[in-house]
PQR file with spaces between the fields and no chain letter, atoms N, CA, C, O and H, PARSE charges and radii, in Angstrom:
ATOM       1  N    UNK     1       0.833   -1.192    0.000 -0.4000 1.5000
ATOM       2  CA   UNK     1       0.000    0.000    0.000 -0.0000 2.0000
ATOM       3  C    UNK     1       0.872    1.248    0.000  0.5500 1.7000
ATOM       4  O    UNK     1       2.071    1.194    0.270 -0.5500 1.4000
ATOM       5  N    UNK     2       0.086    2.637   -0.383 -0.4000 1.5000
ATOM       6  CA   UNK     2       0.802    3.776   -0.469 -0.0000 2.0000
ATOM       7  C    UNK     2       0.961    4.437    0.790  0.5500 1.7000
ATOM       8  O    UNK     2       0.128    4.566    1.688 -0.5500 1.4000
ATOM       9  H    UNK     2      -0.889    2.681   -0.602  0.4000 1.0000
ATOM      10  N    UNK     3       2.147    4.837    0.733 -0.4000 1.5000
ATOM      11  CA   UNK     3       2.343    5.778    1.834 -0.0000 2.0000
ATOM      12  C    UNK     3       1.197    7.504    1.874  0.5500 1.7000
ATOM      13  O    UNK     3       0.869    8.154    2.867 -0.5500 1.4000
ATOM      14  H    UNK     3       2.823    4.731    0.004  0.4000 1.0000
ATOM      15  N    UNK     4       0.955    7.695    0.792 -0.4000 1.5000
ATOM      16  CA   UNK     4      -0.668    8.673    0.448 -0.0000 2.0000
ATOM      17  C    UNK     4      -1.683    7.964   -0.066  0.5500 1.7000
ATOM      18  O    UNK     4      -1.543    7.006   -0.827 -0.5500 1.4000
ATOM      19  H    UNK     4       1.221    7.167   -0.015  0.4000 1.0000
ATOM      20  N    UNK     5      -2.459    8.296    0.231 -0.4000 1.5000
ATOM      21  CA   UNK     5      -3.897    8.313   -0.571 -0.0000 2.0000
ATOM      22  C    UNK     5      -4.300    8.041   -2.017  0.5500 1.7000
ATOM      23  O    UNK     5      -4.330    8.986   -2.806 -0.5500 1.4000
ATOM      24  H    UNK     5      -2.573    9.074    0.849  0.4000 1.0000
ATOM      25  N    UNK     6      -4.587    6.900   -2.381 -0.4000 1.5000
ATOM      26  CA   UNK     6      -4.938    6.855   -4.058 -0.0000 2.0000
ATOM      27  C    UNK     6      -5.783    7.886   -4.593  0.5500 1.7000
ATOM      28  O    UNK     6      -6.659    8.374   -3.879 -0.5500 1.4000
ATOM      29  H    UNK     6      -4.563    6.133   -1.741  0.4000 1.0000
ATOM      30  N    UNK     7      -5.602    8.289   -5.844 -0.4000 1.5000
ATOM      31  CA   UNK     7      -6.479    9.240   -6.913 -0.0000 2.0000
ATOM      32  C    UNK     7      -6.391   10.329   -6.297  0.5500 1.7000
ATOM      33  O    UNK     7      -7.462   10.932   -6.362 -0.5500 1.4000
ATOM      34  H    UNK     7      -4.890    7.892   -6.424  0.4000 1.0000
ATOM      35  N    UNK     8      -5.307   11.085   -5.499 -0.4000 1.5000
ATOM      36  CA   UNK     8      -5.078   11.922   -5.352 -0.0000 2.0000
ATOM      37  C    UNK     8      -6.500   12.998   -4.001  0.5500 1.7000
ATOM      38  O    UNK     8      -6.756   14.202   -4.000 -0.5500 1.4000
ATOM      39  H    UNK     8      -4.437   10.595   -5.447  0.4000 1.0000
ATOM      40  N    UNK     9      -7.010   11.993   -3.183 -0.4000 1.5000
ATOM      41  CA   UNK     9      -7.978   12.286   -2.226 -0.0000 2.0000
ATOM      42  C    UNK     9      -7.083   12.257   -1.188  0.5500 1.7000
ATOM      43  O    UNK     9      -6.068   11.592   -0.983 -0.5500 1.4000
ATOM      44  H    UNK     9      -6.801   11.015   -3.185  0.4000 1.0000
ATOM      45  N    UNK    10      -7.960   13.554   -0.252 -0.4000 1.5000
ATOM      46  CA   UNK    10      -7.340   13.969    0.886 -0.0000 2.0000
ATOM      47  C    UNK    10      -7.182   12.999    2.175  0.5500 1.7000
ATOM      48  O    UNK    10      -7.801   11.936    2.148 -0.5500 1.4000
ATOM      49  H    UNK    10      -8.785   14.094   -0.418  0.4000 1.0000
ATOM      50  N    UNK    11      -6.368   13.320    3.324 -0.4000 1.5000
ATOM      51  CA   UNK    11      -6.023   11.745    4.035 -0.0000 2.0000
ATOM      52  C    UNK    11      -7.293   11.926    4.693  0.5500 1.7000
ATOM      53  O    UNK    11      -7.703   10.814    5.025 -0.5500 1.4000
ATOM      54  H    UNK    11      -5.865   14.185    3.346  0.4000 1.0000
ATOM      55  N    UNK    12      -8.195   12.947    5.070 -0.4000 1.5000
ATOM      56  CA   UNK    12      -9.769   12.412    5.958 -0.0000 2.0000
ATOM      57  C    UNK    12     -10.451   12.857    4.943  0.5500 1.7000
ATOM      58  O    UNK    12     -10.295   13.911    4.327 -0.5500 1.4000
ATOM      59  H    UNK    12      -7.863   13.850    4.801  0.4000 1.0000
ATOM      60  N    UNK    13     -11.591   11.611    4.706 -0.4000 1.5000
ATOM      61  CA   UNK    13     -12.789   11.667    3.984 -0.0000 2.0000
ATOM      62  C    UNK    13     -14.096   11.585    4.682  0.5500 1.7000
ATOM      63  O    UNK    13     -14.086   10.771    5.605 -0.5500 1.4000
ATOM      64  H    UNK    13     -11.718   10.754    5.206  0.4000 1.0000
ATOM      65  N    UNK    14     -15.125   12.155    4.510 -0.4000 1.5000
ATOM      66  CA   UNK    14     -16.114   11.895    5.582 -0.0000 2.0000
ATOM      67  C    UNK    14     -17.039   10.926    4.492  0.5500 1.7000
ATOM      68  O    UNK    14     -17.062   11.521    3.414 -0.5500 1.4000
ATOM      69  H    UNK    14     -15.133   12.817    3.760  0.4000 1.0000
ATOM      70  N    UNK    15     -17.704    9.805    4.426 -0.4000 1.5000
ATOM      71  CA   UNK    15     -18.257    9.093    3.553 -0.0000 2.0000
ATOM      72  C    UNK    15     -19.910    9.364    3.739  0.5500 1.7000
ATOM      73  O    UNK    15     -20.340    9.321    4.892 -0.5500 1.4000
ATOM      74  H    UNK    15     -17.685    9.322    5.301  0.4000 1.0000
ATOM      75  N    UNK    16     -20.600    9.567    2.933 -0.4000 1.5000
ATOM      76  CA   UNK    16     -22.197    9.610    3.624 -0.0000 2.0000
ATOM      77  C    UNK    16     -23.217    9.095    2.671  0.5500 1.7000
ATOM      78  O    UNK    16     -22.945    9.195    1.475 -0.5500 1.4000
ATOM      79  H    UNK    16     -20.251    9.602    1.996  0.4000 1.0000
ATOM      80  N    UNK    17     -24.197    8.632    2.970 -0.4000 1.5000
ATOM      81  CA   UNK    17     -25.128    7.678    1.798 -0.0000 2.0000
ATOM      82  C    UNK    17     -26.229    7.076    2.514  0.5500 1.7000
ATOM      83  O    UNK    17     -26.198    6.784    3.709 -0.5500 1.4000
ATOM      84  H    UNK    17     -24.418    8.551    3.941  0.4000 1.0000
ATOM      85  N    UNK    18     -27.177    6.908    1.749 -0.4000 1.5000
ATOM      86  CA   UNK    18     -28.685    5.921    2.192 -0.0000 2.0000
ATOM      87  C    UNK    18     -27.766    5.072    3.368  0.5500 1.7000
ATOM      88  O    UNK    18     -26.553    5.242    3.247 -0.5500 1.4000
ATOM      89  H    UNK    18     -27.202    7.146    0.778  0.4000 1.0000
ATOM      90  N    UNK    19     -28.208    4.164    4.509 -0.4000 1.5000
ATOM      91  CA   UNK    19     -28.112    3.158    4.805 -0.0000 2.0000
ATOM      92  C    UNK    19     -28.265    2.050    4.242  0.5500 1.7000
ATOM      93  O    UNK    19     -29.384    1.574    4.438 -0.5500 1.4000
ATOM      94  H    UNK    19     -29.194    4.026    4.607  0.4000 1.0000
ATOM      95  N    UNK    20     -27.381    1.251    3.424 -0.4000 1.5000
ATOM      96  CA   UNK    20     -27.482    0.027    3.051 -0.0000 2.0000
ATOM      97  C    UNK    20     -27.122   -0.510    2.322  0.5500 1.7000
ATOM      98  O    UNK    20     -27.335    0.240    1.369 -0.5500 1.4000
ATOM      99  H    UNK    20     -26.472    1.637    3.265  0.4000 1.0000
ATOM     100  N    UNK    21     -26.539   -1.592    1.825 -0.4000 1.5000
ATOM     101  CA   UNK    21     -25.372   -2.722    1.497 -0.0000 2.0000
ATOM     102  C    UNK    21     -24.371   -1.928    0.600  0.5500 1.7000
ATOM     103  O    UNK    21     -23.188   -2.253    0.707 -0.5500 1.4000
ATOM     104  H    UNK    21     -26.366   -2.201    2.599  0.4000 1.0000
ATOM     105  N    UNK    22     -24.727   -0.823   -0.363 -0.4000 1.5000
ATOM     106  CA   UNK    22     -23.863   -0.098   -1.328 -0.0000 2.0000
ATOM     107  C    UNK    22     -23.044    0.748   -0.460  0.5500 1.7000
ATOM     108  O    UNK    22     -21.938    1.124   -0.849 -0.5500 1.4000
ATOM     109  H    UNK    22     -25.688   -0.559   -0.450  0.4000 1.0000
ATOM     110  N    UNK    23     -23.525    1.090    0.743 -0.4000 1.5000
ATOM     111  CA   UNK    23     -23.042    2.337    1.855 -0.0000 2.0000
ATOM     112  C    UNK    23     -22.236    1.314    2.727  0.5500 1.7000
ATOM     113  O    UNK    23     -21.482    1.913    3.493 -0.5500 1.4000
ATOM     114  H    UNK    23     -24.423    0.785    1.059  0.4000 1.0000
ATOM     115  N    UNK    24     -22.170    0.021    2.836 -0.4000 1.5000
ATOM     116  CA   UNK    24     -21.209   -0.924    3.611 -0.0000 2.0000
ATOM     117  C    UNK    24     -19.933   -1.351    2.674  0.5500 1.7000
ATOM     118  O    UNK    24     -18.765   -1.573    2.992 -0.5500 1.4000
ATOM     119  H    UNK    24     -22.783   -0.467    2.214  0.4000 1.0000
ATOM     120  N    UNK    25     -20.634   -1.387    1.312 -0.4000 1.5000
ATOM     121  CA   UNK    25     -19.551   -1.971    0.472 -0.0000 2.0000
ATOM     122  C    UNK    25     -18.686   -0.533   -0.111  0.5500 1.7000
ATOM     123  O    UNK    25     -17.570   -0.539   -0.630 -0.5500 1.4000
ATOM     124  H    UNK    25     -21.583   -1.207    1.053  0.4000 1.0000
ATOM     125  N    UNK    26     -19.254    0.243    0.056 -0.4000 1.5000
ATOM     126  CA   UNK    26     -18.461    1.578    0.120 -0.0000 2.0000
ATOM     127  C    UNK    26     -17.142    1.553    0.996  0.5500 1.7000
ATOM     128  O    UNK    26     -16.023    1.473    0.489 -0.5500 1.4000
ATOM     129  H    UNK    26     -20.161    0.248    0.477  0.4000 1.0000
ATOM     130  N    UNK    27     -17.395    1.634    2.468 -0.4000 1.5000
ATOM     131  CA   UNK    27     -16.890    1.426    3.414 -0.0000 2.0000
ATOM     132  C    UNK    27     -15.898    0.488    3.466  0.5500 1.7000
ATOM     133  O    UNK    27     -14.733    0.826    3.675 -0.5500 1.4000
ATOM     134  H    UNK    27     -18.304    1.699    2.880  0.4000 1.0000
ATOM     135  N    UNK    28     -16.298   -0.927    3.262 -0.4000 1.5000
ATOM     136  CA   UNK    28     -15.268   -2.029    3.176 -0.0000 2.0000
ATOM     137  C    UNK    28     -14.089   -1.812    2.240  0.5500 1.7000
ATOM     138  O    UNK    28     -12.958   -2.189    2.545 -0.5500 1.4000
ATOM     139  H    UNK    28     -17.245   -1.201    3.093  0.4000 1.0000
ATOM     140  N    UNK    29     -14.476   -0.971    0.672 -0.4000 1.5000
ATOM     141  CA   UNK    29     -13.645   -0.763    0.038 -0.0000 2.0000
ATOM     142  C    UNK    29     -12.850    0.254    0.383  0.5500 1.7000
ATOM     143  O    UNK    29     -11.780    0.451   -0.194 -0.5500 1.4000
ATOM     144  H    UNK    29     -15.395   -0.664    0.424  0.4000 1.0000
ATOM     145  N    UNK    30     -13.170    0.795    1.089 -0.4000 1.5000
ATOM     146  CA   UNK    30     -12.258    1.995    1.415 -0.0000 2.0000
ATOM     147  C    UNK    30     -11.185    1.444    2.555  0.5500 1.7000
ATOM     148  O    UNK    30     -10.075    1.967    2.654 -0.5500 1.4000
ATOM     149  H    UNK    30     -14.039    0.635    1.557  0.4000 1.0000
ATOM     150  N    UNK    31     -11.561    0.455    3.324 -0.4000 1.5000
ATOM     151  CA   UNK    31     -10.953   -0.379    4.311 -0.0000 2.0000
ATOM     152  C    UNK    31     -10.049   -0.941    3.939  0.5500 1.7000
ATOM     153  O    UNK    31      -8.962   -1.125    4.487 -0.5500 1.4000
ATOM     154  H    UNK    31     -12.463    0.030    3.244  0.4000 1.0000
ATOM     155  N    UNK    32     -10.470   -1.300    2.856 -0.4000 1.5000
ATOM     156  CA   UNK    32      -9.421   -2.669    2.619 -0.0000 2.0000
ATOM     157  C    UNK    32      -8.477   -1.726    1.506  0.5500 1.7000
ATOM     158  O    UNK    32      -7.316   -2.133    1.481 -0.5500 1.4000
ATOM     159  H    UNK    32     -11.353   -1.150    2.411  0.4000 1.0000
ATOM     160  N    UNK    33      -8.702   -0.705    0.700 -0.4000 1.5000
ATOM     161  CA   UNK    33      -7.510    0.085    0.381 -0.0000 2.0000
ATOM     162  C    UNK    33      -6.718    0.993    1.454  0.5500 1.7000
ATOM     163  O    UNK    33      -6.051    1.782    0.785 -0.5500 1.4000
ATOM     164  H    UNK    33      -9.646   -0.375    0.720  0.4000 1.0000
ATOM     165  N    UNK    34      -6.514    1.212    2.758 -0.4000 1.5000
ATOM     166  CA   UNK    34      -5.807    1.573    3.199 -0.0000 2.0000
ATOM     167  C    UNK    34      -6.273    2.393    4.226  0.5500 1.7000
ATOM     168  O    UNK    34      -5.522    2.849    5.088 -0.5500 1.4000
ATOM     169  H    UNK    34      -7.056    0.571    3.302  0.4000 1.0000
ATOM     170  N    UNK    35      -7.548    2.617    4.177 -0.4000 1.5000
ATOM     171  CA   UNK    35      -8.176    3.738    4.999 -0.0000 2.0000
ATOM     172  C    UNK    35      -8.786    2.952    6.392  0.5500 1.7000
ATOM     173  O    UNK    35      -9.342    1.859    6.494 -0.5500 1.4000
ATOM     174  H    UNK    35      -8.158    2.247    3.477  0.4000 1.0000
ATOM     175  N    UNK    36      -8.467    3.900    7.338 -0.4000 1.5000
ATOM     176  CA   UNK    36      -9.140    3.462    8.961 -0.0000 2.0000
ATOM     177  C    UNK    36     -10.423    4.090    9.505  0.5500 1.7000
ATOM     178  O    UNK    36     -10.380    5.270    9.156 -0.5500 1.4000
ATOM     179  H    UNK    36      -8.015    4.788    7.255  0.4000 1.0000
ATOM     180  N    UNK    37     -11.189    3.935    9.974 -0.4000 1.5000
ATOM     181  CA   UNK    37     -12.216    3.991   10.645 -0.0000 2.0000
ATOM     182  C    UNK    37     -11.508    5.331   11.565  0.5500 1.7000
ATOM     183  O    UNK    37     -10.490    5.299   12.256 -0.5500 1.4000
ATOM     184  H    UNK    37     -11.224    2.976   10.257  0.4000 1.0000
ATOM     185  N    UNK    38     -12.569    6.658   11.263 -0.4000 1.5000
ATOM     186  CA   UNK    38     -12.261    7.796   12.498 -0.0000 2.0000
ATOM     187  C    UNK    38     -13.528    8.152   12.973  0.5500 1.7000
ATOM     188  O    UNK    38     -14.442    8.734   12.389 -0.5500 1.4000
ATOM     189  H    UNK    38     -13.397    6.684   10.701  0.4000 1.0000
ATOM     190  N    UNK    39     -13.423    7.541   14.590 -0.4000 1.5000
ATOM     191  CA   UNK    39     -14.632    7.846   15.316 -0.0000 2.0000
ATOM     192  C    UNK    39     -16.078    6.987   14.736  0.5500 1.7000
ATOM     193  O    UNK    39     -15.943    6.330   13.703 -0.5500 1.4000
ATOM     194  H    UNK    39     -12.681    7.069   15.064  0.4000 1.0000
ATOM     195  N    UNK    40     -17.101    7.008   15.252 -0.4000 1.5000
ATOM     196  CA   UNK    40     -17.893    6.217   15.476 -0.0000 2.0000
ATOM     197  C    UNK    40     -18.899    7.346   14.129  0.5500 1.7000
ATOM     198  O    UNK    40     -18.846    8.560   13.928 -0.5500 1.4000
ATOM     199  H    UNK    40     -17.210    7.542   16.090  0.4000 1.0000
ATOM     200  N    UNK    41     -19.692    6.292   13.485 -0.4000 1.5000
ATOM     201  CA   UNK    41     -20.949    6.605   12.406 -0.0000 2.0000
ATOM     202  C    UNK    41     -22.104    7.271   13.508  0.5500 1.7000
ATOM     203  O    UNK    41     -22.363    7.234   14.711 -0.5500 1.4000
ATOM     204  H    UNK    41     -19.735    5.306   13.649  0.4000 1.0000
ATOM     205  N    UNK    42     -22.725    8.050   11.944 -0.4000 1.5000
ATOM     206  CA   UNK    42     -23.268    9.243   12.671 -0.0000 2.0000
ATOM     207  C    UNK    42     -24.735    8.825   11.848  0.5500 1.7000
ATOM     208  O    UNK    42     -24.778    9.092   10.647 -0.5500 1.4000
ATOM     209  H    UNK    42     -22.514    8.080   10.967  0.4000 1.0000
ATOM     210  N    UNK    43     -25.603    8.351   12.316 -0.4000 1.5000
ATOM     211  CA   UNK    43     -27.031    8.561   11.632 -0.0000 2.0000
ATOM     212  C    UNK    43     -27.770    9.438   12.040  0.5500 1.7000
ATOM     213  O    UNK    43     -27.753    9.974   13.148 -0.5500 1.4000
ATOM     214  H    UNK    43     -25.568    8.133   13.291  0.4000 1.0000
ATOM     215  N    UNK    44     -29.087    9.802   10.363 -0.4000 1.5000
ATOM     216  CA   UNK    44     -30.019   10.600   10.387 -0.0000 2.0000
ATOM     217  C    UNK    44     -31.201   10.369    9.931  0.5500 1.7000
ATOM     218  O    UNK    44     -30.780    9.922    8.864 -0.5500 1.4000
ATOM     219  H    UNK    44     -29.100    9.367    9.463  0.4000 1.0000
ATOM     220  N    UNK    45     -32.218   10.296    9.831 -0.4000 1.5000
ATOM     221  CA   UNK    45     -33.549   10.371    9.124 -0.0000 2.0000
ATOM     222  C    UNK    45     -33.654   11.463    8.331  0.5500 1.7000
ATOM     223  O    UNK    45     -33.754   12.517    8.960 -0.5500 1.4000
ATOM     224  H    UNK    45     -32.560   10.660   10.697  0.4000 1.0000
ATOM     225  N    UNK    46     -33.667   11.577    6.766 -0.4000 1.5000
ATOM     226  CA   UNK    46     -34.043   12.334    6.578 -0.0000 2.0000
ATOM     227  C    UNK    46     -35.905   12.329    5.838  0.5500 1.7000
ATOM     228  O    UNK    46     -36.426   12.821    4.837 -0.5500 1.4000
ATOM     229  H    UNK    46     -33.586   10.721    6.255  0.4000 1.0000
ATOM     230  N    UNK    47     -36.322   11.599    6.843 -0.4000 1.5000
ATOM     231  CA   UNK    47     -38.192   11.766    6.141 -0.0000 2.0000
ATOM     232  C    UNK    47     -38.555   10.595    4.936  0.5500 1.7000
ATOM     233  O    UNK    47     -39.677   10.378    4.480 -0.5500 1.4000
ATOM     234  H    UNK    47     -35.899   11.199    7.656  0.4000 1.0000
ATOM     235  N    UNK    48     -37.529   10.042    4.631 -0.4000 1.5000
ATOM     236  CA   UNK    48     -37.379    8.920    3.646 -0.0000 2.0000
ATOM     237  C    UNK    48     -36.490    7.952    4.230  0.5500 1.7000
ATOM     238  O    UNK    48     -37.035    6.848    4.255 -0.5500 1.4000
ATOM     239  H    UNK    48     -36.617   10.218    5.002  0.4000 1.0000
ATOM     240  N    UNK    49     -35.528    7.948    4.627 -0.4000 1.5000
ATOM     241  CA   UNK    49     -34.712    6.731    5.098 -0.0000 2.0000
ATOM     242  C    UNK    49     -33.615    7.089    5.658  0.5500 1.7000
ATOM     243  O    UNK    49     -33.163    8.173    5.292 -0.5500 1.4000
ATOM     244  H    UNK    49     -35.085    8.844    4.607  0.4000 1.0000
ATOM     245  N    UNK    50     -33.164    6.628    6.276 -0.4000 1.5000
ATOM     246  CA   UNK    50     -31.506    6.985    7.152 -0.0000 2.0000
ATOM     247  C    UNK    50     -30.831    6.545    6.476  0.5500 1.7000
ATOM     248  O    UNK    50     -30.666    5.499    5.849 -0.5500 1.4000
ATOM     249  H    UNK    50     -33.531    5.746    6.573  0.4000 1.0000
ATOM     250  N    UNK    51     -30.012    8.288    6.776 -0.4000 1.5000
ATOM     251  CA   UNK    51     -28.360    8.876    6.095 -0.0000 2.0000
ATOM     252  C    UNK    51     -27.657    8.266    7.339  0.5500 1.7000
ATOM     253  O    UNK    51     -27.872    8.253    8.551 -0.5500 1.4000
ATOM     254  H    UNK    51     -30.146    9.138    7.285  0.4000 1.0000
ATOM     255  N    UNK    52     -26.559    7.683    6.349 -0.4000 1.5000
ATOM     256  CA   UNK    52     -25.401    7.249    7.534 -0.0000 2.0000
ATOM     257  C    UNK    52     -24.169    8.008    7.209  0.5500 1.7000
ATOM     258  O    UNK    52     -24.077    8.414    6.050 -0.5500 1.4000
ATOM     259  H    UNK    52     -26.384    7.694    5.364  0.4000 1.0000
ATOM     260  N    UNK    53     -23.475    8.194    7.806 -0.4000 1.5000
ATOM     261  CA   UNK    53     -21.495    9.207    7.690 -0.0000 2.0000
ATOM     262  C    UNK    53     -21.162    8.375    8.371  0.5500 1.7000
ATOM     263  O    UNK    53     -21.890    7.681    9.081 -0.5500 1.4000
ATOM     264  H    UNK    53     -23.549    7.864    8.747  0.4000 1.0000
ATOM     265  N    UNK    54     -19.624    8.299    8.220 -0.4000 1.5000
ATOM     266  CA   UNK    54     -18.435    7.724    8.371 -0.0000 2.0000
ATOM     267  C    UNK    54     -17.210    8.109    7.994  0.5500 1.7000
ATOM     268  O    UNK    54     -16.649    7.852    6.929 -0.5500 1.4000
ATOM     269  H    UNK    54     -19.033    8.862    7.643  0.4000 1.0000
ATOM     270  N    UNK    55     -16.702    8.905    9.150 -0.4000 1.5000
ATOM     271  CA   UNK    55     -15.567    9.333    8.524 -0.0000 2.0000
ATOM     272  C    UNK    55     -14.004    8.561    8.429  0.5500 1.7000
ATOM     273  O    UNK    55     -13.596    8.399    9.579 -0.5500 1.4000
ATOM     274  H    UNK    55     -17.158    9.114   10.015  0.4000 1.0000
ATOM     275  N    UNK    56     -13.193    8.135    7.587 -0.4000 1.5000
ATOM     276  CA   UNK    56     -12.397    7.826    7.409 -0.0000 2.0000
ATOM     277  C    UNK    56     -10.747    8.638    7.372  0.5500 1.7000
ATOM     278  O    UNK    56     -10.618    9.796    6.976 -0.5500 1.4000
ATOM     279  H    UNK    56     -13.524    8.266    6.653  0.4000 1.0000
ATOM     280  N    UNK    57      -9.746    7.904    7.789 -0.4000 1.5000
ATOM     281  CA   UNK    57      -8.882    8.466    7.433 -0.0000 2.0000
ATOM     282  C    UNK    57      -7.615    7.603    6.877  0.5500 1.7000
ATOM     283  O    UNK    57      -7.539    6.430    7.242 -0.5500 1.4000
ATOM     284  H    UNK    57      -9.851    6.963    8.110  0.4000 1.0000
ATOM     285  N    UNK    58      -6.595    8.145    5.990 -0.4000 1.5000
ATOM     286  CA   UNK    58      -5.796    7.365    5.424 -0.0000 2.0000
ATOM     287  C    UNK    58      -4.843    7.006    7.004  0.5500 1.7000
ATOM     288  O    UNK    58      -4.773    7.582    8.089 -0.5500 1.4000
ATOM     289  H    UNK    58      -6.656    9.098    5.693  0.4000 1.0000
ATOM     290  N    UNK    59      -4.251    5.838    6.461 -0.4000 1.5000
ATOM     291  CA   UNK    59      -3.529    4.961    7.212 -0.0000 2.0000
ATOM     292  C    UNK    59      -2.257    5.173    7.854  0.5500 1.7000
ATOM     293  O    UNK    59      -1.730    4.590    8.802 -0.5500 1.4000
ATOM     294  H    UNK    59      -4.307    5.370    5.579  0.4000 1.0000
ATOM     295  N    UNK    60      -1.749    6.469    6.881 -0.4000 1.5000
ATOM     296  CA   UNK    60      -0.260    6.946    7.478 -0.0000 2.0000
ATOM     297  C    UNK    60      -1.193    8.333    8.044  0.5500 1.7000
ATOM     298  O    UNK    60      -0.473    9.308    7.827 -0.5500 1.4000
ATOM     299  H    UNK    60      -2.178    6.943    6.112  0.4000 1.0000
ATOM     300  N    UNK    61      -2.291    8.721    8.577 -0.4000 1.5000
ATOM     301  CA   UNK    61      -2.316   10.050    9.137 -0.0000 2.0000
ATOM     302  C    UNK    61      -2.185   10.083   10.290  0.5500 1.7000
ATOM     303  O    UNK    61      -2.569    9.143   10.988 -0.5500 1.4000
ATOM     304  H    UNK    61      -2.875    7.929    8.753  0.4000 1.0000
ATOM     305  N    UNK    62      -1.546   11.293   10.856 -0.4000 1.5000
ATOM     306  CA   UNK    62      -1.302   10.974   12.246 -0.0000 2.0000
ATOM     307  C    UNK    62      -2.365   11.252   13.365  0.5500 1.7000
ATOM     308  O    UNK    62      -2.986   12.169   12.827 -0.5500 1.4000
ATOM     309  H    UNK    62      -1.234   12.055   10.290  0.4000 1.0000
ATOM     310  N    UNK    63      -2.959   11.052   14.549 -0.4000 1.5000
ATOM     311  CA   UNK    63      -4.107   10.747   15.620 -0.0000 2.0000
ATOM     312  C    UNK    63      -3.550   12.220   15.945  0.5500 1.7000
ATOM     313  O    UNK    63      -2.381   12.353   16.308 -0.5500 1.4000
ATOM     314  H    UNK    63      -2.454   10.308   14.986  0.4000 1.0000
ATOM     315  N    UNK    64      -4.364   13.264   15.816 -0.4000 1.5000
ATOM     316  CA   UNK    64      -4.057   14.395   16.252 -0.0000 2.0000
ATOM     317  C    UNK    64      -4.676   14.573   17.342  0.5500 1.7000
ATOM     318  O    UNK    64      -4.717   15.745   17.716 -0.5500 1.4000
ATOM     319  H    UNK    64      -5.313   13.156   15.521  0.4000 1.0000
ATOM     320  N    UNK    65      -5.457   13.386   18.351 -0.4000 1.5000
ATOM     321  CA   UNK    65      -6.059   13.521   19.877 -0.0000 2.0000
ATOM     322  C    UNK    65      -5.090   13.402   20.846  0.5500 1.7000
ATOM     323  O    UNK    65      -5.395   13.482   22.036 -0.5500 1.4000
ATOM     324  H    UNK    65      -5.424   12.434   18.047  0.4000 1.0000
C-alpha cells in the first residue's frame, strides 16, 4: 500500500449515503484500500430513510487527539 492516498484524495474523507449494502460496500472498500475507521458513524432520518457518515482516514495520518 501507499504511503498517500490513491487518486489523489485527501487523508480524511467523511463518507455519507442511504443506509445500506452499497453504503457498507463503500466502506469495506475503502478499508481494505488503506483507509481506517475515524470515530464512530453518525445517523439521520431524513423523512425517507436513514443517512449514515463515516468518517475515514488514510492509514499513514497521524491521531491528532
Amino acid at each position: 500500500m501507499s504511503s498517500t492516498p490513491p487518486d489523489g484524495k485527501p487523508t480524511y474523507r467523511c463518507l455519507t449515503g442511504k443506509d445500506d449494502h452499497a453504503f457498507c460496500e463503500r466502506v469495506s472498500e475503502a478499508l481494505a484500500q488503506g483507509w481506517r475507521l475515524y470515530g464512530s458513524p453518525a445517523l439521520t432520518f431524513n423523512g425517507e430513510y436513514v443517512v449514515v457518515a463515516q468518517a475515514v482516514v488514510w492509514k499513514e495520518a497521524k491521531e491528532m487527539m
